[in-house]
Structures are given as structure tokens and as C-alpha cells.
C-alpha positions in Angstrom: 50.7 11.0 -21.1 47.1 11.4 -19.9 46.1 11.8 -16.3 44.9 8.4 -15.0 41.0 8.3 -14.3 39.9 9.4 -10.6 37.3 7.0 -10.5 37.3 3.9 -12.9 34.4 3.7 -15.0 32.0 1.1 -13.1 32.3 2.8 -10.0 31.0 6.1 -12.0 28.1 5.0 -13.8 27.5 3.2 -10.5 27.5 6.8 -8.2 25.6 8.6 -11.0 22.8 5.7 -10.8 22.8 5.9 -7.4 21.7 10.0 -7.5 19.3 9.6 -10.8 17.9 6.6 -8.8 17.4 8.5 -5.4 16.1 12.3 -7.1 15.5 11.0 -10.4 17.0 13.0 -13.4 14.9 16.6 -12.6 15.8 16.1 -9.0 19.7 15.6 -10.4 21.8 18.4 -9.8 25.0 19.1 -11.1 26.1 19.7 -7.2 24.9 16.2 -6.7 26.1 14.4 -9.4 29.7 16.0 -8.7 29.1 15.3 -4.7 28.7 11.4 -5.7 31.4 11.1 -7.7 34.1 13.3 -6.4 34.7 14.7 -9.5 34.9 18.2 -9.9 31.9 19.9 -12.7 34.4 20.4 -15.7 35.5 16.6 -15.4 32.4 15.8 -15.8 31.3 17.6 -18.9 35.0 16.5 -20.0 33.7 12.5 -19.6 30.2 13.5 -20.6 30.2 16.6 -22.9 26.5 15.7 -23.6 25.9 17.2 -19.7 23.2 15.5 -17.6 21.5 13.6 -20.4 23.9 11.7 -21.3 25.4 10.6 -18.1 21.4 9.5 -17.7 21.8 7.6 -20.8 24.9 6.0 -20.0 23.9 5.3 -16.6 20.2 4.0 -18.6 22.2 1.5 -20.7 24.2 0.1 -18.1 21.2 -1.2 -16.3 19.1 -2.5 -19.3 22.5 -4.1 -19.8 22.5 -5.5 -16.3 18.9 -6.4 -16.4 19.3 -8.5 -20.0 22.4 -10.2 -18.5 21.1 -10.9 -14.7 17.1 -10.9 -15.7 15.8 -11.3 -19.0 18.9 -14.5 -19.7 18.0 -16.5 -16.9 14.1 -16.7 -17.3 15.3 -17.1 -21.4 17.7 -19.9 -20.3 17.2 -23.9 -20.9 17.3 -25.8 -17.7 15.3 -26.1 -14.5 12.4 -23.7 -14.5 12.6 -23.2 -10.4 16.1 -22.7 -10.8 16.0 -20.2 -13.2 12.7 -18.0 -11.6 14.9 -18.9 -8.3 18.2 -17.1 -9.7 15.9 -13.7 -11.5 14.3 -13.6 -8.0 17.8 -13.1 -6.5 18.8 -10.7 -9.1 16.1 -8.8 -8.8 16.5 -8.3 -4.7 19.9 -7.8 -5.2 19.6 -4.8 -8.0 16.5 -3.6 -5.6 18.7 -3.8 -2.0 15.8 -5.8 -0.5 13.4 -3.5 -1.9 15.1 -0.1 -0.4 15.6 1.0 -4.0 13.7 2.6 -6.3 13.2 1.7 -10.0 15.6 3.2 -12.2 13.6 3.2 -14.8 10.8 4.7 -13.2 12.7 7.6 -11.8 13.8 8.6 -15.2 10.4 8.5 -16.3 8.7 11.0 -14.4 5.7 12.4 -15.9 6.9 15.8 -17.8 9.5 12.8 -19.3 6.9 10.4 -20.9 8.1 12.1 -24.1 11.6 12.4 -23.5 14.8 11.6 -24.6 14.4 8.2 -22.4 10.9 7.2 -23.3 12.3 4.8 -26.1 14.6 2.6 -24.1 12.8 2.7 -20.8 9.6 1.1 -22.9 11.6 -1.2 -24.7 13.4 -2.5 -21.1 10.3 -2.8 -19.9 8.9 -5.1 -22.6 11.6 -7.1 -23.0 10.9 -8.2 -18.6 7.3 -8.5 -20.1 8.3 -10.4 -22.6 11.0 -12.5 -21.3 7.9 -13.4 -18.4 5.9 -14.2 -21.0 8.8 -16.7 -22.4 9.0 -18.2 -18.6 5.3 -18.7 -18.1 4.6 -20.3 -21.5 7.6 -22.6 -21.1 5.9 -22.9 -17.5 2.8 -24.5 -19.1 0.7 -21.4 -20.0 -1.0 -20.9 -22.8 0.2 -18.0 -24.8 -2.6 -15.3 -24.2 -2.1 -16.6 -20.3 1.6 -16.2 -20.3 1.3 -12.7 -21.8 -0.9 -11.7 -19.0 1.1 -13.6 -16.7 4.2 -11.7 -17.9 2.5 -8.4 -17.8 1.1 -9.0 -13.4 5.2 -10.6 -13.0 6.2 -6.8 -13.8 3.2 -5.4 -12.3 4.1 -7.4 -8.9 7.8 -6.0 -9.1 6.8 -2.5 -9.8 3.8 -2.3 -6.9 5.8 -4.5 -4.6 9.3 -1.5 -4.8 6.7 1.5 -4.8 5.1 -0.4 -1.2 8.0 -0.9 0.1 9.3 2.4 -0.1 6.1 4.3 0.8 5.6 2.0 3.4 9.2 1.8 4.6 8.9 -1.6 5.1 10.8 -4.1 2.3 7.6 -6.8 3.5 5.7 -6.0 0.2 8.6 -6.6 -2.5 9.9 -9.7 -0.9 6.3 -11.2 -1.0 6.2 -9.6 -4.8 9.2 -11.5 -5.3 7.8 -14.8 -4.0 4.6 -14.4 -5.6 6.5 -14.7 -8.8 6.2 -18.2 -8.7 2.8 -18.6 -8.4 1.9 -16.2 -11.1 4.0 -18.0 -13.7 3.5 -21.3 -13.3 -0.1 -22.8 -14.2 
């Protein structure tokens, strides 16, 4: 009979996110990765025989994942616009702890990675926020080469809004990224 898990499997794509989103994947040690999890190096080549790269992928998956479900489907939604901008606001400062957190995606895209083996997903998560924006404002009342632009800035204000936070040590500038949402996509 095989040993029961040490750590279920939310909880470890959860700790590994937490050390790719802190260091980002060059700053990801094996020694780190093992610290947050508690599991030893050989039980984590046994879960992930594809080493660092794929617990970044599987860690990368799970958050578009999140981000489709808790993101992208409520500004997609049918129903009250406000509601819906109101509910991917929430997500969003709950995924970003207030703005404490850095992006995910950005920390596995550092610059020596632009070609990587995560260059193809992160762009596609990316477009699909831009587009699903883009969806929002045009069914906000912009016209479509508006809501594209509009789509674009929403992104544009999340991204700038976690990088000021952080630098500044101060969650001030996401929280008004977040509420300048509104304003940006609808007309």
C-alpha cells in the first residue's frame, strides 16, 4: 500500500507558488522549495521528476486556472456589470494579499526567461485579462477599439499598481489601481 501524501496537493502547489512568487524561478532553490514544503529533495523529484520546471509549470497552471475561474469568468459573466467589476476587484486583492504580493506571472518571466519554457502561457494569461477587459468595457458601453485600450490600461493599472506597492512598501497604490478599474471601463 502506498505511503499517504505528506502534504495534500493544494497545499503544495500553494508553498511552491509562494517561493517562485517571492524569488522568482532563478531565485528558486531546491533548499527553498524543500524548506516550503517540508518535503525532503528526492520527494520532490519523486512528485516532479521534471525537477524545478515543472513544479513552475504546475504551480503556472494552477494560477491561470485560478485567474480564469475567479477573474476572467466574472468580468465574462451575464448580470450586473458593478457586480461583476465589484467581485474581479475582490479576487484580485485577495490573490494579491492587499497588494503585498508580487505577480506570479511576472516573477516567472524575468528577462533571461522571455524565451523560456513559460513565455507561451504567461502571454496567453495575460491576454486572456486583456481580453476578458476588453469583453467588460465593450459590454460597459465602449466602442470596440476603446474597450481594447481600455482592457489593455485595466492590466496596465494592476501590474503598475503591485510593482508600487511593493517598491513603495505601501499597498496605497494597488488598492487605488483596483478602484480605478471602474473608471477605466466604463465610458
Amino acid at each position: 500500500m502506498p505511503r499517504p501524501a505528506s502534504i495534500d496537493e493544494g497545499e503544495l502547489i500553494a508553498r511552491l507558488s509562494g517561493v517562485f512568487q517571492d524569488v522568482g524561478y532563478e531565485g528558486a532553490s531546491l533548499a527553498m522549495l524543500s524548506d516550503a514544503t517540508g518535503l525532503q529533495r528526492a520527494s520532490l523529484y519523486h512528485r516532479f521528476p521534471g525537477g524545478k520546471q515543472q513544479m513552475a509549470e504546475e504551480v503556472l497552471a494552477t494560477a491561470i486556472g485560478w485567474a480564469v475561474a475567479n477573474i476572467v469568468t466574472p468580468l465574462r459573466a451575464k448580470g450586473d456589470l458593478t457586480q461583476r467589476l465589484a467581485q474581479a476587484r475582490a479576487n484580485l486583492n485577495e490573490l494579491y494579499a492587499s497588494g503585498s504580493k508580487s505577480c506570479l506571472l511576472n516573477m516567472l518571466m524575468a528577462p533571461r526567461n522571455l524565451s523560456g519554457p513559460f513565455a507561451p502561457a504567461i502571454k496567453s494569461a495575460f491576454e486572456a485579462l486583456i481580453d476578458a477587459f476588453t469583453h467588460f468595457a465593450r459590454e460597459a458601453g465602449h466602442r470596440p477599439s476603446a474597450a481594447r485600450k481600455a482592457g489593455e490600461r485595466a492590466v496596465m493599472l494592476i501590474q503598475g499598481g503591485l510593482v508600487l506597492a511593493r517598491g513603495l512598501q505601501d499597498p496605497k497604490p494597488f488598492r487605488e489601481a483596483l478602484n480605478a478599474l471602474e473608471q477605466e471601463l466604463f465610458p
